[in-house]
C-alpha positions in Angstrom: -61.2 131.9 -24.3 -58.6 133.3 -26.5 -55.5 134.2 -25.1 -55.6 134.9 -21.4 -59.0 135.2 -21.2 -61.6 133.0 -19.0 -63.7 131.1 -20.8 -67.2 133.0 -21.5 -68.7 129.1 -20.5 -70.9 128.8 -16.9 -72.3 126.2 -15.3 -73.7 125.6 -12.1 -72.8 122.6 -10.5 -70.4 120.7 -8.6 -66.6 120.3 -10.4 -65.0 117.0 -10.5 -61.3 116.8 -11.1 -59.3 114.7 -13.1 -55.6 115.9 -11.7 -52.1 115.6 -13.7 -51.3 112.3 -11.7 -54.2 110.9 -12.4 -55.2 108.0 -14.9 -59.2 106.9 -15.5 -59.8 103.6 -17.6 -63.4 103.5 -18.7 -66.4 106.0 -19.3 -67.1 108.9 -17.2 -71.1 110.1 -16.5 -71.2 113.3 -15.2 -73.3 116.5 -14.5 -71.8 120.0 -13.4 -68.2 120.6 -14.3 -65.4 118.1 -15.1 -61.5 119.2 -15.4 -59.4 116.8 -16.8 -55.9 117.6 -15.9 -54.7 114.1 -16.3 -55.3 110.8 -18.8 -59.2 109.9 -19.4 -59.0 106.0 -21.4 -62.7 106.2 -22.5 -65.6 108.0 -23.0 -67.0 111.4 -21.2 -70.7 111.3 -21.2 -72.8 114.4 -19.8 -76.0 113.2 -18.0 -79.5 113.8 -20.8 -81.2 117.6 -19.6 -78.6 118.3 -16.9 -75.8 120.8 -17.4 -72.5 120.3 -18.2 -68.6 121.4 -19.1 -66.2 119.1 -19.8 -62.7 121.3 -19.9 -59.5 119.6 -20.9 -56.2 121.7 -19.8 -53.6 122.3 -21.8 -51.4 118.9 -20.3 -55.1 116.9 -20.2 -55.8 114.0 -22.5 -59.0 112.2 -23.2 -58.4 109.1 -25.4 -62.6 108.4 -26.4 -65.2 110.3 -27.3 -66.8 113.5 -25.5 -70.2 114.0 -25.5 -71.8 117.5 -23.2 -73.3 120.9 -23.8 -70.7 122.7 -23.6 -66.7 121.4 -24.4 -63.5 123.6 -23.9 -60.5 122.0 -24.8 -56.7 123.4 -24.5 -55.2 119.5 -24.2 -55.4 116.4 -26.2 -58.4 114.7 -27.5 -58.0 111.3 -29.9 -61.7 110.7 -30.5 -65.0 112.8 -31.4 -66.5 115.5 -29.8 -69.8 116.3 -29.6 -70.7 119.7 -28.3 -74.7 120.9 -28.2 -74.4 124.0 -27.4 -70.7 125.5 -27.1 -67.1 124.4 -27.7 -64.1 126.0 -27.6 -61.2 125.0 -29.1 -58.1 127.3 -27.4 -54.3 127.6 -29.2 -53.3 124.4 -27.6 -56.0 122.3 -28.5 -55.3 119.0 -30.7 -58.5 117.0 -31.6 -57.6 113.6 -33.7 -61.5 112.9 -34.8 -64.8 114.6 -35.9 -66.0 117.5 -34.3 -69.8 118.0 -34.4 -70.8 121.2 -32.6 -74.0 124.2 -32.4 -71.5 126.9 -31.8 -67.7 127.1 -32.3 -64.9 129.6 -31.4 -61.4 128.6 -32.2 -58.3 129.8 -31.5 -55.1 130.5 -33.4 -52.7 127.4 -33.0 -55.7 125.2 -32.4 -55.9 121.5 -34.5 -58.3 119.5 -36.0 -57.1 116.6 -37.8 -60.9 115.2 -38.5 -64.2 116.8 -39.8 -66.2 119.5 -38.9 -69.7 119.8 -38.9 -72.4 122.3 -37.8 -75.5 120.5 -36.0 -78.7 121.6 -36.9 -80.3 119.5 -34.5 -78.4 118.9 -31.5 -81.5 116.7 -30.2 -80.4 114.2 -32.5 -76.8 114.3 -30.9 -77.5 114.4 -27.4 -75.6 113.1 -24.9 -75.9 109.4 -24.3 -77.2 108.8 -28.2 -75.0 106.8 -30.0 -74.7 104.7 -33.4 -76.9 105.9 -35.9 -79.1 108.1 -34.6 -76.3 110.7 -33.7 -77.5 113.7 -35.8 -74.6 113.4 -38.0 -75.2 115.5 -41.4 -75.4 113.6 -44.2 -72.1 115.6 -45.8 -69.0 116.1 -43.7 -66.3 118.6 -44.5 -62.9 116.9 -43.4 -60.6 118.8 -42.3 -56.7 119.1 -41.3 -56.6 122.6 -40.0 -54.0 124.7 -38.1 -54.3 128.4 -37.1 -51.7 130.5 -37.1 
């Protein structure tokens, strides 16, 4: 992940591309791997006990929230994130929202302009659960963070 690295993240599966021309109004369900190169207007939602890697480049935006396994962003995100079992957050990464995660790596130059906070359930926060039931923790640190 950091610097010119690949990211350490697999899945198998089929990749679905969002390219640079590309704008999606409305939520995205999805198993396997999704790029988003382009403009996502709504939520990204990993299929319940299927894999999945939601990857935003470093020109990608996704205005909503993203709920998978495992999240790698290097774009634009306005909206939470929910990653429950990896996320990487690389040196161009800006995330406007909360940021609930199992594991976290993130990179110098990276942004969070929200809270972070560990799960210690991810079951609770899986994908497709929303409203109260999330698995948020009961204390949230915010957080307005930039690495140098």
């Amino acid at each position: 992940m950091l610097g010119s690295k690949k990211s350490a993240i697999s899945v198998s599966g089929k990749t679905t591309l969002v390219s640079s021309d590309t704008v999606i109004l409305g939520e995205i369900r999805f198993s396997g791997v999704l790029d988003v190169e382009g403009l996502v207007r709504g939520n990204i939602i990993a299929e319940p006990g299927k894999e999945a890697l939601v990857r935003v480049v470093d020109k990608g935006r996704v205005e909503g929230e993203i709920r998978a396994p495992s999240v790698v962003i290097n774009g634009s995100v306005q909206g939470d994130v929910y990653a429950t079992r990896h996320l990487e957050l690389a040196a161009k990464a800006r995330v406007q929202g909360n940021v609930f995660y199992v594991l976290v790596e993130m990179a110098a130059g990276a942004e969070v302009n929200g809270s972070l906070a560990h799960m210690a359930d991810p079951e609770k926060a899986g994908a497709g659960n929303a409203g109260a039931e999330t698995g948020h923790p009961a204390e949230l640190a915010v957080v307005s963070a930039k690495l140098d």
